[in-house]
C-alpha positions as CSV (number, residue, x, y, z in Angstrom):
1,X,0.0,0.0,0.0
2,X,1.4,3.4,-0.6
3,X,-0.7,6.7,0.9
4,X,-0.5,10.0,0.2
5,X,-1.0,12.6,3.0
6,X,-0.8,16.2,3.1
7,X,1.0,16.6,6.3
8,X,0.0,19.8,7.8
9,X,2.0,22.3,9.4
10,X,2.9,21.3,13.0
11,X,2.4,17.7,12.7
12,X,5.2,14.7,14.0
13,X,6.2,12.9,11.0
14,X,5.3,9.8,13.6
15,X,2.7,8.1,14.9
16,X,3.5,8.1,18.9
17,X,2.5,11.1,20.5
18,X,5.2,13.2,22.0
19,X,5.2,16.3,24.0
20,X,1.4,16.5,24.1
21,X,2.4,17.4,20.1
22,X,-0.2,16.4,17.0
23,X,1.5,12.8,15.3
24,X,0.4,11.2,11.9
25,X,-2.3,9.0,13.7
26,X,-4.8,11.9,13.7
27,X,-5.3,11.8,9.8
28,X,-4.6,7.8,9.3
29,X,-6.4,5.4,10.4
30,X,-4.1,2.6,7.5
31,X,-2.9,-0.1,10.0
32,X,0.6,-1.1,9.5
33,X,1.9,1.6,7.6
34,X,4.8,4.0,7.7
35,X,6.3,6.9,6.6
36,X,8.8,6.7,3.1
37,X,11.5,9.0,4.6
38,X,10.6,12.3,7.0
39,X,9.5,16.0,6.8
40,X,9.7,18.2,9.5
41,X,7.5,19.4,12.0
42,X,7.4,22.8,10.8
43,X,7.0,21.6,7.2
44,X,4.1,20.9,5.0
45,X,3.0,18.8,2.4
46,X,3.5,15.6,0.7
47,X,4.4,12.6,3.4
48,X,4.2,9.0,1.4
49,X,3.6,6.1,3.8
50,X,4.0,2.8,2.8
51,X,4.0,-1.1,4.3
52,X,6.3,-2.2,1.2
53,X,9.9,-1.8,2.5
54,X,11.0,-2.3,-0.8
55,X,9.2,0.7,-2.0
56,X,10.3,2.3,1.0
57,X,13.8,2.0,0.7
58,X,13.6,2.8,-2.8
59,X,12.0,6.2,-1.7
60,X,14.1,7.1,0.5
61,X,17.4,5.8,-0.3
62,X,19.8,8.2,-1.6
63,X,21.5,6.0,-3.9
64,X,18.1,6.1,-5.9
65,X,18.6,9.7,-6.2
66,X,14.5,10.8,-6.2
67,X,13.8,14.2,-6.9
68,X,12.0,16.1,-3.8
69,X,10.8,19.2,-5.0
70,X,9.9,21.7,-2.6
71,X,8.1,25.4,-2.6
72,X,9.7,27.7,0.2
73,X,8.8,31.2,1.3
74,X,11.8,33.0,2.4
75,X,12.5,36.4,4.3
76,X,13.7,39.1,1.8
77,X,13.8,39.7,-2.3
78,X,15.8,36.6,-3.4
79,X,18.5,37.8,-6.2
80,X,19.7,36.1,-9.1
81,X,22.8,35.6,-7.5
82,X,21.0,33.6,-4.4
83,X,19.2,31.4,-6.7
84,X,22.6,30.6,-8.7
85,X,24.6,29.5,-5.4
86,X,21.9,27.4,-4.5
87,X,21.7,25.8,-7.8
88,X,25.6,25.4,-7.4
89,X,25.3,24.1,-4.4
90,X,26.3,25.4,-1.1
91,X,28.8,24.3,1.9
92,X,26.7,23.9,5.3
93,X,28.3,23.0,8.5
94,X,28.4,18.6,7.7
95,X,29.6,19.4,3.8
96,X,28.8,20.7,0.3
97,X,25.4,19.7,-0.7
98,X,24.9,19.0,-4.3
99,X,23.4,21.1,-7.3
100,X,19.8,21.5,-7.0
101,X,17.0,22.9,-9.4
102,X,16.1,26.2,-7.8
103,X,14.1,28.6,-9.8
104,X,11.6,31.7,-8.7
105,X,8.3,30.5,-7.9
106,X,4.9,32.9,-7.6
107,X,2.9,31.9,-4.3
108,X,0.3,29.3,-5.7
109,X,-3.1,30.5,-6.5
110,X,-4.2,26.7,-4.5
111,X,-2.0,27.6,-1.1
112,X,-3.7,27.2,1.6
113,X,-3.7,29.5,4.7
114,X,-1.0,28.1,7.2
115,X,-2.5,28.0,11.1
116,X,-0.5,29.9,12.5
117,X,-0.2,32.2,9.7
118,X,4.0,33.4,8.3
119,X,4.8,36.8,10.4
120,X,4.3,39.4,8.2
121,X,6.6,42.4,8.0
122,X,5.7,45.7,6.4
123,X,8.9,46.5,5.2
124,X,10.6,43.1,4.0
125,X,9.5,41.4,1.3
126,X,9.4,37.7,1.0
127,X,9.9,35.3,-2.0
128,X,8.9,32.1,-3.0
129,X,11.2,29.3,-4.3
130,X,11.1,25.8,-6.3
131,X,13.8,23.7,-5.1
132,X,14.4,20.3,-6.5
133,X,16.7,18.1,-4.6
134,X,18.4,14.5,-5.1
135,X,19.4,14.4,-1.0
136,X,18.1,14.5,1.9
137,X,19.6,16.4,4.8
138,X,18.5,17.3,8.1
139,X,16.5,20.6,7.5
140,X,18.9,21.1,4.3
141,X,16.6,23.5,2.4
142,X,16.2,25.3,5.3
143,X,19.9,25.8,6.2
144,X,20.8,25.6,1.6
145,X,18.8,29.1,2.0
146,X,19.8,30.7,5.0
147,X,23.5,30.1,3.8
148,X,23.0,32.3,0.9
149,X,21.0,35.1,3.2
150,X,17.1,34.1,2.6
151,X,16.1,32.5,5.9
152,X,12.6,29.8,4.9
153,X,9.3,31.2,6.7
154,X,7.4,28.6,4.9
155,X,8.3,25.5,3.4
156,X,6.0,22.9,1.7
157,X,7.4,19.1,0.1
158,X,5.1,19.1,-3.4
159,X,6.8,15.9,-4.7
160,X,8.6,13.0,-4.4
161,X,10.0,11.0,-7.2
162,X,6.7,10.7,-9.3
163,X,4.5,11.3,-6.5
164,X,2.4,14.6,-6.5
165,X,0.3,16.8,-4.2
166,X,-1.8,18.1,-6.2
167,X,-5.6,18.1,-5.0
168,X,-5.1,17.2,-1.4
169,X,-5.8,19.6,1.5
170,X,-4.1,19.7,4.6
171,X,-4.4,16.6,6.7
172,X,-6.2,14.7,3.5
173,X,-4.7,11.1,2.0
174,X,-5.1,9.6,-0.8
175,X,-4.6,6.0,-1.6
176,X,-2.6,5.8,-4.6
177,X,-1.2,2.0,-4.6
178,X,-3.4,-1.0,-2.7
């Protein structure tokens, strides 16, 4: 089996509660299955669970290279030279990462209001960002764009591999493999 979820914002990428904090149990009831690689707490979006460890591993693995594409909000007017550097690739504190796809994004017309909303500031602009990776670090696209001076406000996973988002609402599934 292989679920889609929306993982809202605020939301363990588990199913044990923790801290008196929200887990995956609230928005699957799927016995059995688990989640194909993590996203943060503070991150949205596209969470595949599976019970095939096969298709798991295959996920998740980094030898298997799947894309992860990602739309992130960050703090400030991003500049060409930003989005180059990222493309590059940038050194954080455990290594280089490798080139990613990184172009300027619009904000969606389909985005969804986040609970609790971004913090908005009058007088600094923010930006939004596709970012396409092949790895998976802790929090990478997080620290990929506060290394080159755009700190993420808002980050949200729209695919993985061939897997897509589209259509599901916060805290929605969809089965897409029995």
């Amino acid at each position: 089996m292989l679920i889609a979820l929306n993982k809202p914002f605020n939301v363990l990428c588990q199913f044990t509660a923790e801290g008196g904090k929200r887990t995956l149990a609230e928005f699957v009831s799927h016995k059995n299955v688990y989640p194909a690689g993590r996203l943060d707490y503070d991150s949205e979006g596209l969470l595949l669970l599976t019970d095939d460890g096969r298709l798991a591993h295959k996920l998740t693995d980094p030898r298997h290279k799947q894309p992860k594409t990602y739309l992130v909000q960050v703090d400030g007017a991003v500049t060409d030279e930003a989005v180059a550097a990222l493309r590059r690739g940038v050194v954080l504190n455990d290594g280089p990462t490798l080139p990613a796809g990184v172009e300027h994004a619009a904000e969606p017309e389909w985005l969804w209001p986040r609970d609790p909303p971004v913090r908005f500031r009058k007088n600094i602009p923010t930006s939004w960002l596709s970012v396409t990776l092949r790895e998976g670090r802790n929090r990478q696209v997080r620290r990929m764009t506060a290394a080159v001076g755009f700190p993420t406000l808002r980050l949200i996973r729209v695919r993985v591999g061939g897997y897509g988002l589209e259509g599901l609402a916060p805290g929605d599934i969809r089965v897409l493999l029995p």
